[in-house]
C-alpha positions as CSV (number, residue, x, y, z in Angstrom):
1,X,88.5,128.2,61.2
2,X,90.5,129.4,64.2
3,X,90.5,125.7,65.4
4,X,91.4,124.3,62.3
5,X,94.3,126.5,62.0
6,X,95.3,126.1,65.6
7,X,95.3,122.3,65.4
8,X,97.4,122.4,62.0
9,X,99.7,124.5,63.7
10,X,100.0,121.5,66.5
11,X,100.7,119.1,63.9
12,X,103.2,121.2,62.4
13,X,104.9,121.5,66.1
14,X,104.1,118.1,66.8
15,X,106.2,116.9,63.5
16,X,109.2,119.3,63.7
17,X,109.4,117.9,67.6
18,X,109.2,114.4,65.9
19,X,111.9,115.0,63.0
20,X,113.9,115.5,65.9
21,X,114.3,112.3,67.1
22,X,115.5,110.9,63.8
23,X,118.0,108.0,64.2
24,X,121.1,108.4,62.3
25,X,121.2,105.3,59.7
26,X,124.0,104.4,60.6
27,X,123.2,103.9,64.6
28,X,119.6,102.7,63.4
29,X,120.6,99.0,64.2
30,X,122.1,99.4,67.5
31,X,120.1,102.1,69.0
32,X,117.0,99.7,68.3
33,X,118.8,96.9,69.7
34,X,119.2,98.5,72.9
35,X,116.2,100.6,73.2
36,X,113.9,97.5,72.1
37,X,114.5,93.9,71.9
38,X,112.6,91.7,68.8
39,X,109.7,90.6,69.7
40,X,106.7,88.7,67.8
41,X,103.3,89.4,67.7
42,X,101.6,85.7,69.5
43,X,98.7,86.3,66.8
44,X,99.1,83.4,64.2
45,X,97.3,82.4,61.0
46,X,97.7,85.2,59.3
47,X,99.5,84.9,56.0
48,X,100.5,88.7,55.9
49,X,102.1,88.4,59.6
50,X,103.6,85.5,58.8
51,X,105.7,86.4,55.5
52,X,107.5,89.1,57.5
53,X,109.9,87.8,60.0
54,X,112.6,88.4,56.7
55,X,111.8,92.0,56.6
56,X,111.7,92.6,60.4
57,X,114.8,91.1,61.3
58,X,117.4,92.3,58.8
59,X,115.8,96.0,58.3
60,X,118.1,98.5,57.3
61,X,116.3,101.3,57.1
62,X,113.2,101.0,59.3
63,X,112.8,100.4,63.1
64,X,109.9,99.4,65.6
65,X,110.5,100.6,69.0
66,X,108.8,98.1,71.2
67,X,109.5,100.9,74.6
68,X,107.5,103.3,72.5
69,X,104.6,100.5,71.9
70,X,104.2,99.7,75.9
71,X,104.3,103.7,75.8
72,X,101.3,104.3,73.5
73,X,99.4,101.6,74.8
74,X,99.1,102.6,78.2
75,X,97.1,106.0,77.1
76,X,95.9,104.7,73.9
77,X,94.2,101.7,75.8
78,X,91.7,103.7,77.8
79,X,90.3,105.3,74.2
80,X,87.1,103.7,73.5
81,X,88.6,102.3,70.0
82,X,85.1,101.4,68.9
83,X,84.4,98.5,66.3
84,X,84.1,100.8,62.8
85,X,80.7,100.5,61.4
86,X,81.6,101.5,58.1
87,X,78.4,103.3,56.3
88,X,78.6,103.6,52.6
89,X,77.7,107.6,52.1
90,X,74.9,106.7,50.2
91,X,71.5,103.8,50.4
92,X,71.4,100.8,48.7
93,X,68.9,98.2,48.1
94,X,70.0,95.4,49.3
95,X,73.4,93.4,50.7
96,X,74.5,92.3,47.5
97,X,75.0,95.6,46.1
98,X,76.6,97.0,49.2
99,X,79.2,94.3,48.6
100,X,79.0,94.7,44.7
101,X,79.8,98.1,45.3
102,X,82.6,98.2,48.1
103,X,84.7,95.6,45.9
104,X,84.5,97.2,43.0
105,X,85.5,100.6,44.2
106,X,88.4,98.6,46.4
107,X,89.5,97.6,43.1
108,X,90.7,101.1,42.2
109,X,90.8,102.6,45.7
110,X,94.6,103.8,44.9
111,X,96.5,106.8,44.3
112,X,93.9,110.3,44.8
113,X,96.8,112.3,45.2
114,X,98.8,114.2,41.8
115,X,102.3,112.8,42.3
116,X,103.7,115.7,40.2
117,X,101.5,118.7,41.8
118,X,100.3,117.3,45.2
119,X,96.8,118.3,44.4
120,X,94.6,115.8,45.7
121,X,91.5,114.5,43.3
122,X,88.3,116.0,44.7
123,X,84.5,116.6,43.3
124,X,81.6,118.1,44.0
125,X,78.0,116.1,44.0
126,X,75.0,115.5,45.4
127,X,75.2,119.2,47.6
128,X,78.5,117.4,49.1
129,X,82.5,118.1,48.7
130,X,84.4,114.5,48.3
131,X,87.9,113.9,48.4
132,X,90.4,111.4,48.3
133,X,88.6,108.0,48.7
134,X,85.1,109.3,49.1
135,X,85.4,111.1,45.8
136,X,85.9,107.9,44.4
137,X,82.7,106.6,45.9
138,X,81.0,109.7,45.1
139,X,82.0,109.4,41.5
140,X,80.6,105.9,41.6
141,X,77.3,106.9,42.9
142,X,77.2,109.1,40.1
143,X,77.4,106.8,37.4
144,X,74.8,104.5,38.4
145,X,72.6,107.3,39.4
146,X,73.5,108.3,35.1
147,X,72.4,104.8,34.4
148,X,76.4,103.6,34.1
149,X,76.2,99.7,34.9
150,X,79.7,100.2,36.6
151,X,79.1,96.9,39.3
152,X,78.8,94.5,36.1
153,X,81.6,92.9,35.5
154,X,81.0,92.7,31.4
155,X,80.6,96.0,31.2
156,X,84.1,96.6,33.5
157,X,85.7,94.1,30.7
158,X,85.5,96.5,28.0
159,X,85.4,99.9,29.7
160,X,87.3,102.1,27.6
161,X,89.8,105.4,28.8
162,X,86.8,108.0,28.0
163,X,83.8,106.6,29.6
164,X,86.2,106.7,33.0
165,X,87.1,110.3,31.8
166,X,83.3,111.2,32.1
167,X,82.7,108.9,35.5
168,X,85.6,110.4,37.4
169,X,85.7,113.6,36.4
170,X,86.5,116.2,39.2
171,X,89.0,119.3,39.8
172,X,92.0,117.3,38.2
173,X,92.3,114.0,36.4
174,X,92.0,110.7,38.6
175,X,95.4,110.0,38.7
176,X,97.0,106.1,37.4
177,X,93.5,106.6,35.7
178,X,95.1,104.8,32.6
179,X,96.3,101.7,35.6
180,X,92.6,102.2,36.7
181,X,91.4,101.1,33.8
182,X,93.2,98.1,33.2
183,X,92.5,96.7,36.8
184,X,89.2,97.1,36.1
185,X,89.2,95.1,32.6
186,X,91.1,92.8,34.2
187,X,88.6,91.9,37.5
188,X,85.6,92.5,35.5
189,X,86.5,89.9,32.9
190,X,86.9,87.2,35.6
191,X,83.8,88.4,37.0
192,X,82.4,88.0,33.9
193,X,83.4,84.5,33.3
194,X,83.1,82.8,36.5
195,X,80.6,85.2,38.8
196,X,77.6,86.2,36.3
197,X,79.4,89.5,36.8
198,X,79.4,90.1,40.3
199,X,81.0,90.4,43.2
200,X,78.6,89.5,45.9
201,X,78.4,86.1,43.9
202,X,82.0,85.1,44.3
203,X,81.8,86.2,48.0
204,X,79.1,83.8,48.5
205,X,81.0,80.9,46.6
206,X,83.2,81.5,49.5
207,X,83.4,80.2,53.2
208,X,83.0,82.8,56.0
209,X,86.5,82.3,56.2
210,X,89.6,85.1,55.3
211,X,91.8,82.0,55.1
212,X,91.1,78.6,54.8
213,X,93.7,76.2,52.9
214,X,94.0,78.7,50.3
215,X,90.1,78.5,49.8
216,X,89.6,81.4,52.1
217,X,88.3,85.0,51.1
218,X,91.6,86.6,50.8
219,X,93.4,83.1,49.7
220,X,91.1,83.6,46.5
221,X,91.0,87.0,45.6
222,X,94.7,87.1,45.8
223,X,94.9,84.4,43.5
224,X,91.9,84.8,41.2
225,X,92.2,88.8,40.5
226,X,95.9,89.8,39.9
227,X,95.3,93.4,40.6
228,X,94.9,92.1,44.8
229,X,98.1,89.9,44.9
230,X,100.3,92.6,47.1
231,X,103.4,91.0,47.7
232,X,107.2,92.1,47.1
233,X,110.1,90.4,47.3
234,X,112.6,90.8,50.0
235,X,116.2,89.0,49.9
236,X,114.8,86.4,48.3
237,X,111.8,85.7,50.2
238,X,108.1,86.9,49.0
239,X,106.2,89.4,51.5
240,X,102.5,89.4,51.6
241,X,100.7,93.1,52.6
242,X,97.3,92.5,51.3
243,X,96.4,95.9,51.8
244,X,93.6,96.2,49.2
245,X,91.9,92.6,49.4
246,X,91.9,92.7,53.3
247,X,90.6,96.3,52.9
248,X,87.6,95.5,50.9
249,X,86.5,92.7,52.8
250,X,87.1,94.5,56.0
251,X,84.7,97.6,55.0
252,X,82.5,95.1,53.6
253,X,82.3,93.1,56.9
254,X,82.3,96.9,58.9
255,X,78.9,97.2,57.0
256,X,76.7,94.6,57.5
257,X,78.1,92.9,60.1
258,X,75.9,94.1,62.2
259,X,72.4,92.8,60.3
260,X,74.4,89.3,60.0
261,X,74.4,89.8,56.5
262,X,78.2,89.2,56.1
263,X,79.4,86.8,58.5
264,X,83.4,86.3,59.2
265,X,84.8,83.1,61.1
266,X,88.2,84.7,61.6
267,X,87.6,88.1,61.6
268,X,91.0,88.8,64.0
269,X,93.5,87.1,61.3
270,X,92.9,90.6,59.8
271,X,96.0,92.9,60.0
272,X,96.4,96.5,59.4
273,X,95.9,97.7,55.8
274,X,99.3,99.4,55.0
275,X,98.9,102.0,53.3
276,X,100.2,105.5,52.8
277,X,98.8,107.1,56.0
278,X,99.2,104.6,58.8
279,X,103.1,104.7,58.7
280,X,103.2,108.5,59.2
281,X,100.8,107.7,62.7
282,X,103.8,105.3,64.0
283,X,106.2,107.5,62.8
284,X,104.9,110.6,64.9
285,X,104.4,108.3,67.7
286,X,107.4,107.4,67.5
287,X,106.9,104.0,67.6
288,X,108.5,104.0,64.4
289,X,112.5,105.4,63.1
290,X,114.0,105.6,59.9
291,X,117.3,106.2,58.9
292,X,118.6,109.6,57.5
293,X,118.5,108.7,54.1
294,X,115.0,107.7,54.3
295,X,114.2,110.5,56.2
296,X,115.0,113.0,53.5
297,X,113.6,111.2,50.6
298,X,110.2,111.6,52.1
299,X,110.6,114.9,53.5
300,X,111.8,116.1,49.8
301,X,108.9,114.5,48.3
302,X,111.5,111.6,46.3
303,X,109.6,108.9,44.7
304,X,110.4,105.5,46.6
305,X,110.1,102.7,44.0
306,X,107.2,99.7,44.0
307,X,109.0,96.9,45.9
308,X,112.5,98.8,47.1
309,X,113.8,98.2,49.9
310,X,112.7,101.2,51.4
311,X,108.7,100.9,50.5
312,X,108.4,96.9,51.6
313,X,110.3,97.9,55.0
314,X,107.5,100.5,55.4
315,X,104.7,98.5,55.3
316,X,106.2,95.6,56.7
317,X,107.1,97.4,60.1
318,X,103.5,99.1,59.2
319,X,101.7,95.7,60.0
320,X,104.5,94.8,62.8
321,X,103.9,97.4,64.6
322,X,100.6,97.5,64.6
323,X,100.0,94.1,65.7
324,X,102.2,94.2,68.7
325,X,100.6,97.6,69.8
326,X,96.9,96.2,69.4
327,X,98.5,93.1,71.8
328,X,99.8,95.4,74.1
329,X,96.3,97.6,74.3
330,X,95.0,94.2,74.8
331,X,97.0,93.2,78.0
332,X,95.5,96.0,79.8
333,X,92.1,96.1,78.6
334,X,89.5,93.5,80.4
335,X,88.2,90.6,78.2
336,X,84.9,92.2,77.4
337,X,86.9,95.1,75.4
338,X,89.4,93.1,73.8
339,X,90.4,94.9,70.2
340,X,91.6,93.5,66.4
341,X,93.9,95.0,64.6
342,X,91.5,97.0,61.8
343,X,90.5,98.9,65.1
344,X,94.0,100.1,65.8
345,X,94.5,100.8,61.7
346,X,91.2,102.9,62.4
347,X,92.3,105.1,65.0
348,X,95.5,106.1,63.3
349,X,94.2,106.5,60.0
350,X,91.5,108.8,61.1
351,X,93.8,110.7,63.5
352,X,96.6,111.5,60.7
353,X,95.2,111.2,57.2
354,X,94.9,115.0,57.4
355,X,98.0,115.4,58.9
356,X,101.1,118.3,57.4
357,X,103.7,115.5,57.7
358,X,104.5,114.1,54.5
359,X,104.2,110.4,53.5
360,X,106.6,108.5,51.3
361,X,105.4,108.5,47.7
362,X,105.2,105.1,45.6
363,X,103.6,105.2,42.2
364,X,101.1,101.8,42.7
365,X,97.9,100.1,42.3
366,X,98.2,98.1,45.4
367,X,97.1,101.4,47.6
């Protein structure tokens, strides 16, 4: 206990150090034009990366520092920044249901936390305490282990507000359980119709491809499952962020990649998976600045509206960022230890998701 309390009292130091630094909004633009010149990530065929030169250049609120990037990368470099292999908490039979079940849970893998109370959705089962995301797979677990055909797709068509009451109950209701719901009608009708109710069926209609003339992994699920097309606009231009579709595919890939089972052509077209968590990383390394304004809407807990200005310029400098500082661990590593991106999202999310510092709050199913 005493090292848990001294390392939250770090964090604490480590953020009031941090708020600090805060760049006024209205120097935002210059000081980042001095301290860092634009600069583009050389990675291309990436959708996501691609939408966001709109966002990155004409930012009001939201800076990347590239100084701070070379910064990072010169310690952060020399951390062994392994390739995740993600293991589901619990044994399956085969790869089909590993994939049935990551999907489906990526489906509603959004919003753990009460936005009124800041209680975050936990549960107790099998002799285990989940929270947060693994509650949600624990949850899961628990309703096929009950007999609860939750991977069919025509049972995910009609399921109805109580039968989710009774498969995620825990110490507070799921919250967005009510948005949960309908993203679930609405993929497991299409599964239903076209995929004999599965997911691991429309993977394998697929080519080992995350993009490939729009008949890619993520090309399809963003446009055959509404619930994963993530884009906002941006004057006038659409931004793609992906986060969930990328994310399922990603852990799915993480799982079995090893055993062959799931096999990925273009693996480094994935970017990082922006999120709630991630930002707050760049913005303690400071790799990351936000203007006053912003600043003390998050601090005060303010809810930041679905596609504002202030959210998409979050997640777009999110994936910016991210990108250039996996480049930049890249230049000094040798070839043999070369990195993608998810292994960069990795590090920061597992570093800071426990973190004090508060993240900005936006009421979505897209993460």
């Amino acid at each position: 206990m005493a090292g848990t309390h001294d390392r939250r009292q770090f964090l604490q130091a480590l953020a009031t150090l941090a708020s600090t630094a805060v760049i006024p909004g209205a120097d935002l633009a210059s000081a980042a034009s001095s301290a860092s010149a634009l600069r583009w990530p050389k990675l291309t065929g990436s959708p996501v990366l691609d939408s966001l030169h709109p966002v990155i250049e004409h930012s009001r609120d939201v800076r990347t520092h590239i100084d701070k990037i070379a910064e990072v990368a010169g310690w952060m470099a020399y951390e062994e920044l392994p390739m995740p292999d993600y293991q589901l908490p619990f044994d399956f039979n085969n790869p089909d249901d590993v994939i049935d079940f990551i999907l489906t849970a990526d489906c509603v893998d959004t919003a753990f936390t009460d936005f009124s109370t800041h209680v975050k959705f936990q549960v107790d089962y099998a002799g285990r305490h989940w929270s947060d995301s693994d509650a949600l797979f624990a949850c899961m677990k628990r309703a096929l282990d009950n007999g609860t055909p939750i991977l069919d797709g025509k049972f995910l068509a009609r399921i109805t507000r109580q039968q989710l009451e009774r498969i995620f109950a825990g110490n507070i209701e799921m919250p967005m359980l009510d948005e949960k719901m309908r993203v679930w009608r609405q993929v497991g009708s299409v599964l239903a119709e076209k995929y004999n109710g599965r997911f691991h069926n429309f993977v394998k209609s697929c080519p080992p491809r995350l993009y490939d003339n729009g008949a890619g992994l993520i090309d399809r699920m963003v446009k055959e499952f509404p619930r994963f097309k993530d884009v906002s606009p941006y004057d006038g231009e659409t931004i793609k962020i992906y986060k969930l579709p990328q994310l399922g595919i990603w852990l799915a890939y993480s799982a079995l990649r090893k055993s062959g089972q799931f096999r990925l052509e273009d693996i480094d077209k994935m970017t990082a998976f922006a999120d709630y968590i991630v930002p707050v990383a760049l913005r303690l390394l400071g790799i990351t600045s936000y203007s006053t304004e912003l600043e003390r809407a998050i601090n005060t807990y303010q809810m930041i509206p679905r596609d504002s200005r202030w959210e998409v310029e979050i997640r777009a400098h999110c994936i910016y960022a991210t990108a250039l500082l996996s480049e930049e661990i890249n230049n000094i590593r040798p070839k043999n230890q070369q990195i993608i991106i998810p292994q960069i999202d990795a590090r920061l999310w597992t570093h800071y998701h426990t973190t004090s510092w508060p993240h900005h709050l936006t009421k979505t199913i897209m993460y």
